[in-house]
KOLGU-4560 file (N, C-alpha, C; in nm, 3 decimals, padded with zeros to 5 digits):
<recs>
<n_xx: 08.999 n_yy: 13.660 n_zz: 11.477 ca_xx: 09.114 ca_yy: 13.572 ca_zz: 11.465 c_xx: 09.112 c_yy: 13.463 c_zz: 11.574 mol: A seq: 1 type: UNK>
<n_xx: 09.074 n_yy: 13.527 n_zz: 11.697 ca_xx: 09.042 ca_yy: 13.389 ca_zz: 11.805 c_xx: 08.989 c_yy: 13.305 c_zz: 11.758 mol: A seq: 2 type: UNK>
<n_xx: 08.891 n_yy: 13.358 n_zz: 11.722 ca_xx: 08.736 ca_yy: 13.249 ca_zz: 11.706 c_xx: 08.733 c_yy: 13.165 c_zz: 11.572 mol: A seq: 3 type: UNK>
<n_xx: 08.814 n_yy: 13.187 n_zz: 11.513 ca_xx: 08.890 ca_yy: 13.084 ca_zz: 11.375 c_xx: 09.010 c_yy: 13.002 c_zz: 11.448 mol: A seq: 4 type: UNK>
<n_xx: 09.077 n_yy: 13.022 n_zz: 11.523 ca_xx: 09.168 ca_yy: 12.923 ca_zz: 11.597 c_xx: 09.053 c_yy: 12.820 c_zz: 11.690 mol: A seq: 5 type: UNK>
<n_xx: 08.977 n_yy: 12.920 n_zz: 11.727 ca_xx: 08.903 ca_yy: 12.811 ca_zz: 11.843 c_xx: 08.846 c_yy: 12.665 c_zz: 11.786 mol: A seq: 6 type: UNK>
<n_xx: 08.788 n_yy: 12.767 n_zz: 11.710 ca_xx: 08.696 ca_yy: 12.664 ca_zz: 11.566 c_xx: 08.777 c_yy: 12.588 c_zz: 11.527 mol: A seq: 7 type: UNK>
<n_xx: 08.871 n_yy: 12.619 n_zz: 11.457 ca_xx: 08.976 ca_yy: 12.519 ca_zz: 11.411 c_xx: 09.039 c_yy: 12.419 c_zz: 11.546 mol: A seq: 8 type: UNK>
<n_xx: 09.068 n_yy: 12.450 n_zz: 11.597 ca_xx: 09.045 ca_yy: 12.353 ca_zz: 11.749 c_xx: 08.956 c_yy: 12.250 c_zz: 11.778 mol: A seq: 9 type: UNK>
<n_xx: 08.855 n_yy: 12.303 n_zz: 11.811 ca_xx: 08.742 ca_yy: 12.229 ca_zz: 11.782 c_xx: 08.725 c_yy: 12.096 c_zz: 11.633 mol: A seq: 10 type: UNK>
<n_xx: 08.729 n_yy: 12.161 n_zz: 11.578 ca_xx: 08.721 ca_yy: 12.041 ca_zz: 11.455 c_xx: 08.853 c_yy: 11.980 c_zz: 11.497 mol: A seq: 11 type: UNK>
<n_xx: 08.965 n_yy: 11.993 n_zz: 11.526 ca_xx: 09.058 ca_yy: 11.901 ca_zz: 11.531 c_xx: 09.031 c_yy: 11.837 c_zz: 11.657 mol: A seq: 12 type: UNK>
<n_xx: 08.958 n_yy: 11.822 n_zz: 11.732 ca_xx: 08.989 ca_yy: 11.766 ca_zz: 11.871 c_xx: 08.873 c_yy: 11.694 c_zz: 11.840 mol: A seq: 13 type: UNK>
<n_xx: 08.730 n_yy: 11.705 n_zz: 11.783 ca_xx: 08.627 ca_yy: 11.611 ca_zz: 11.683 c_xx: 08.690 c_yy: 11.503 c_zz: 11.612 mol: A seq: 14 type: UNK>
<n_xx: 08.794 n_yy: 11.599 n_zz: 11.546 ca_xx: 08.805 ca_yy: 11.541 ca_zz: 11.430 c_xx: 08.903 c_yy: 11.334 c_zz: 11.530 mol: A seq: 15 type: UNK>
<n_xx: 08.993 n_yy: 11.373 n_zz: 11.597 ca_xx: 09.097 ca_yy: 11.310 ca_zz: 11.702 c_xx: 09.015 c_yy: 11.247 c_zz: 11.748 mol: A seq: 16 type: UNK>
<n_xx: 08.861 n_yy: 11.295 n_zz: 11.832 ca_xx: 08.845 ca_yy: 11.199 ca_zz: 11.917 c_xx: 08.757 c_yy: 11.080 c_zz: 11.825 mol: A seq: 17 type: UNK>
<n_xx: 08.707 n_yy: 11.109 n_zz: 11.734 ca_xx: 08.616 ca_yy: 11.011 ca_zz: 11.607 c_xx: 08.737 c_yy: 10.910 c_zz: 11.577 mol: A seq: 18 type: UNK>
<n_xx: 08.855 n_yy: 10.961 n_zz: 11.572 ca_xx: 08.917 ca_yy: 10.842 ca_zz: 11.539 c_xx: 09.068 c_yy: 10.806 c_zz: 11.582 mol: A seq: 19 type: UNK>
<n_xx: 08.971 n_yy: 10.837 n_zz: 11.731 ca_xx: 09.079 ca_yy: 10.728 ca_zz: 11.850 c_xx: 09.254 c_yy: 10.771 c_zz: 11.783 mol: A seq: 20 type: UNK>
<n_xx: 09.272 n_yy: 10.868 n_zz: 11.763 ca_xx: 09.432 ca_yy: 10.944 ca_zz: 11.752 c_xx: 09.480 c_yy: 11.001 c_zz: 11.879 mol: A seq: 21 type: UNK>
<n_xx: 09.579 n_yy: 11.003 n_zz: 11.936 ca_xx: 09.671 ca_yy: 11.088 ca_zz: 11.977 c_xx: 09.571 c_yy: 11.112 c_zz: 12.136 mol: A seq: 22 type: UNK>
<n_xx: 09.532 n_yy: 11.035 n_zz: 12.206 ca_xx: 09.428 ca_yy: 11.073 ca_zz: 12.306 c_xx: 09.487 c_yy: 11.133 c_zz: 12.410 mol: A seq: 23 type: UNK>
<n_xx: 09.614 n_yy: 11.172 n_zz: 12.481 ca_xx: 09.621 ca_yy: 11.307 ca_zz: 12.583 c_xx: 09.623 c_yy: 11.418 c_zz: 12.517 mol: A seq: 24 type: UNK>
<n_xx: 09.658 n_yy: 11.408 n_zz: 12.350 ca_xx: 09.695 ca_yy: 11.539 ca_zz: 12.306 c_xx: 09.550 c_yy: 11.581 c_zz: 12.269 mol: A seq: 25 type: UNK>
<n_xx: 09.427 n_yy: 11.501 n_zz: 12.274 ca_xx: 09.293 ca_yy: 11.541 ca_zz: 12.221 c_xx: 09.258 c_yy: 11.632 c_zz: 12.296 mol: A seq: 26 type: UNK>
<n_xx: 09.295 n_yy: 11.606 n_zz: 12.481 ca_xx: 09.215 ca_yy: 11.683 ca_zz: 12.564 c_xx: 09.281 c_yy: 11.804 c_zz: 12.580 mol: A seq: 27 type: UNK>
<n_xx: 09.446 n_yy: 11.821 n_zz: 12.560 ca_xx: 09.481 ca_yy: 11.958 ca_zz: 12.545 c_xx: 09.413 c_yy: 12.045 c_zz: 12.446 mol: A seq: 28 type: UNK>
<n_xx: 09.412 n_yy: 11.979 n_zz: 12.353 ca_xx: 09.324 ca_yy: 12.036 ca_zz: 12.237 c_xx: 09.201 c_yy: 12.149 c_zz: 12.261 mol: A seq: 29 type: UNK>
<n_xx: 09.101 n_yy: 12.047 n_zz: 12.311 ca_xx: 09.012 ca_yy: 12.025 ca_zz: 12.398 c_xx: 09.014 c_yy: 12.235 c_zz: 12.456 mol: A seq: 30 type: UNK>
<n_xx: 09.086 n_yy: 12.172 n_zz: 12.561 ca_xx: 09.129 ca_yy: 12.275 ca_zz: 12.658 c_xx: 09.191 c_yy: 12.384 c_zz: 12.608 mol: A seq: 31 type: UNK>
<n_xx: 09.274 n_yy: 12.389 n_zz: 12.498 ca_xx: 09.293 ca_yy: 12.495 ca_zz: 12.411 c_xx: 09.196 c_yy: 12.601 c_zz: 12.375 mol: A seq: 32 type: UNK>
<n_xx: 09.126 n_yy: 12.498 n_zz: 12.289 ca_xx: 09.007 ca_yy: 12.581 ca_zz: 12.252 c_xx: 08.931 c_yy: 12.615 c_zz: 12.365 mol: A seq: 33 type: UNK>
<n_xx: 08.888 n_yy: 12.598 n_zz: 12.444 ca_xx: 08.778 ca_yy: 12.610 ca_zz: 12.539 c_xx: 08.866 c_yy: 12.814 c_zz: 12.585 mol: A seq: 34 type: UNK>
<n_xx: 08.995 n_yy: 12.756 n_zz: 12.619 ca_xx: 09.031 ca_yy: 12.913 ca_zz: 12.663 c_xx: 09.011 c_yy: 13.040 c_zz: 12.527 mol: A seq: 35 type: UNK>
<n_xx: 09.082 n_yy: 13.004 n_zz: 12.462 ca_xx: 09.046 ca_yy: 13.080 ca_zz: 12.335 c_xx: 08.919 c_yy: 13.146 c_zz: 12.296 mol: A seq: 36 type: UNK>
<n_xx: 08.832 n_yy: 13.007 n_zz: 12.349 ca_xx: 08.655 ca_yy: 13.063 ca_zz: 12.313 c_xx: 08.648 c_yy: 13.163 c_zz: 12.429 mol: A seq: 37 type: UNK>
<n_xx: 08.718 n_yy: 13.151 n_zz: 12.528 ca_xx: 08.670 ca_yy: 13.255 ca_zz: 12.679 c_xx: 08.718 c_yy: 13.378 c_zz: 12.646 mol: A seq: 38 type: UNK>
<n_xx: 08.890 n_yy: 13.331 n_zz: 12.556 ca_xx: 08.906 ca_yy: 13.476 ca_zz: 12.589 c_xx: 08.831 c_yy: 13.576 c_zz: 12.440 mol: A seq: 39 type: UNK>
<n_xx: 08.838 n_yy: 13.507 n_zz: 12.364 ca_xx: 08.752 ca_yy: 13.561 ca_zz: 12.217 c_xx: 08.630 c_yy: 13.645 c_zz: 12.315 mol: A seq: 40 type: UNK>
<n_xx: 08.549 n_yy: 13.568 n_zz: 12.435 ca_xx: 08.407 ca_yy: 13.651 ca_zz: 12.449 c_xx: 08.460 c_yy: 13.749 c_zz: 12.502 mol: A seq: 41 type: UNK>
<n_xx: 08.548 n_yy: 13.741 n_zz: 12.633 ca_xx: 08.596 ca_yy: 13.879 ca_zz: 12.698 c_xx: 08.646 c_yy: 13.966 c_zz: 12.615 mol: A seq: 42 type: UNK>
<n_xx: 08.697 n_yy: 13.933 n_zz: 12.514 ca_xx: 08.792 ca_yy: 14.049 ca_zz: 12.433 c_xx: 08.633 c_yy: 14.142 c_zz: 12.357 mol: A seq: 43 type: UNK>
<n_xx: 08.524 n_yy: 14.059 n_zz: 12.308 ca_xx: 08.467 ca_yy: 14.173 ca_zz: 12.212 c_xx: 08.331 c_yy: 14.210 c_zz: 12.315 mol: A seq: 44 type: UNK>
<n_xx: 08.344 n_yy: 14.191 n_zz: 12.436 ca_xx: 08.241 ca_yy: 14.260 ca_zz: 12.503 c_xx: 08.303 c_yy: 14.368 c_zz: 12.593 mol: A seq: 45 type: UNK>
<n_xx: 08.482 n_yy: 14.365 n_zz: 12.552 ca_xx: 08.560 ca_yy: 14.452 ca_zz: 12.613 c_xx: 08.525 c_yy: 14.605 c_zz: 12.531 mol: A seq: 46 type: UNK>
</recs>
């Protein structure tokens, strides 16, 4: 379930920065996903 939010993150913050939308909210984005992807690895090597 993380790792489908992250992903989906990812394409939206691609998708934002290709076409110059919403640019502080890109890098939260950004940064969203990036934690999500961290905590997705800690959780299944838990």
């Amino acid at each position: 379930m993380l790792a489908l939010i992250g992903i989906l993150l990812i394409i939206l913050w691609l998708g934002g920065f290709f076409m110059h939308i919403a640019g502080g909210f890109i890098h939260l984005v950004l940064v969203l996903a990036v934690v999500f992807f961290v905590l997705h690895l800690l959780r299944g090597k838990a």
